[in-house]
N, C-alpha and C positions, 0 to 999 in steps of 0.2 A: 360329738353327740354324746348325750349323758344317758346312762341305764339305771336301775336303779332295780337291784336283783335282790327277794327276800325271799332263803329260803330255809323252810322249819322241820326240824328231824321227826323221823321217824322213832315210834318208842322212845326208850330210856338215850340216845345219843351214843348205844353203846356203837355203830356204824361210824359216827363222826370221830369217834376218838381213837379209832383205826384207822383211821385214815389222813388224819390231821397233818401227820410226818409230812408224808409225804404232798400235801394240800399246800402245807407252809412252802418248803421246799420249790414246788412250781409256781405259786405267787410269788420267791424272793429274785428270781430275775424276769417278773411281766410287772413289777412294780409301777411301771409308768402307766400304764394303763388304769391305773384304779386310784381314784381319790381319797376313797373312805372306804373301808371293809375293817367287820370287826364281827363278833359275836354277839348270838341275840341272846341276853341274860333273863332269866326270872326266878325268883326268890335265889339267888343266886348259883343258877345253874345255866349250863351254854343250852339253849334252847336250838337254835338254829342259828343262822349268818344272814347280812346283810355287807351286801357293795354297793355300791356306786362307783361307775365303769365312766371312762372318758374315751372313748371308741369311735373311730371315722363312719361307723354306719350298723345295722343291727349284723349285719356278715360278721363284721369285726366281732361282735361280742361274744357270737356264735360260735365264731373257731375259737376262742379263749375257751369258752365253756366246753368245747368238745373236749378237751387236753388235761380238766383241772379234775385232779380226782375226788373232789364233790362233789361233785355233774357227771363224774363217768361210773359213780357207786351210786346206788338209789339208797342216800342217806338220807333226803329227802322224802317227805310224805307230802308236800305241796312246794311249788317255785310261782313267785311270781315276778315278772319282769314288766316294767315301763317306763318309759321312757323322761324322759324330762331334762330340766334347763338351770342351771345356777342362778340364784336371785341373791342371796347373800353368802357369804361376803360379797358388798357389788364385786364387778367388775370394773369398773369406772366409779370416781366419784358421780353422784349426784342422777345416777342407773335408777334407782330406786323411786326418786321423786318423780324424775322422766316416767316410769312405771305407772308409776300414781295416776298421774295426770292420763296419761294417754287410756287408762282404764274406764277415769273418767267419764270423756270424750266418748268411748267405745259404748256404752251402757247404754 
């Protein structure tokens, strides 16, 4: 099950960059878990993070987040999490038109 976690600092980001070390650090052995995590840039400053989590259920995510010291510091001034589904890169050739069609159909 896919998550899709965006979350935007508090103030100046001076919290996130205390804590980063050790942020890196316990993301470098849950790596499977996460598809995509990076920083959220603007005028080029780390604004806040964004993941997308590959997780058996929202528990899963949960206990990741309990552990991850961006989640256990209130670096954060807002989180939002939902949930969602890989549509590209397909998964299968020919995913996407099947897509299509059955949307189609659905309307």
């Amino acid at each position: 099950m896919n998550f899709v976690v965006i979350g935007r600092d508090k103030g100046d980001g001076a919290l996130r960059r205390e804590e980063r070390p050790a942020h890196l650090e316990y993301v470098a052995d849950r790596q499977g878990l996460i598809l995509y995590a990076g920083p959220l840039i603007e005028g080029g400053r780390m604004i806040g993070s964004i993941f997308i989590f590959d997780v058996p259920d929202r528990a899963g995510l949960d206990a990741y987040l309990a552990d991850d010291p961006y989640f256990t510091r209130p670096i954060f001034e807002t989180i939002e999490i939902y949930e969602s589904r890989c549509m590209v890169p397909e998964s299968e050739p020919g995913f996407l038109i099947a897509e299509a069609e059955r949307s189609r159909t659905a309307t």
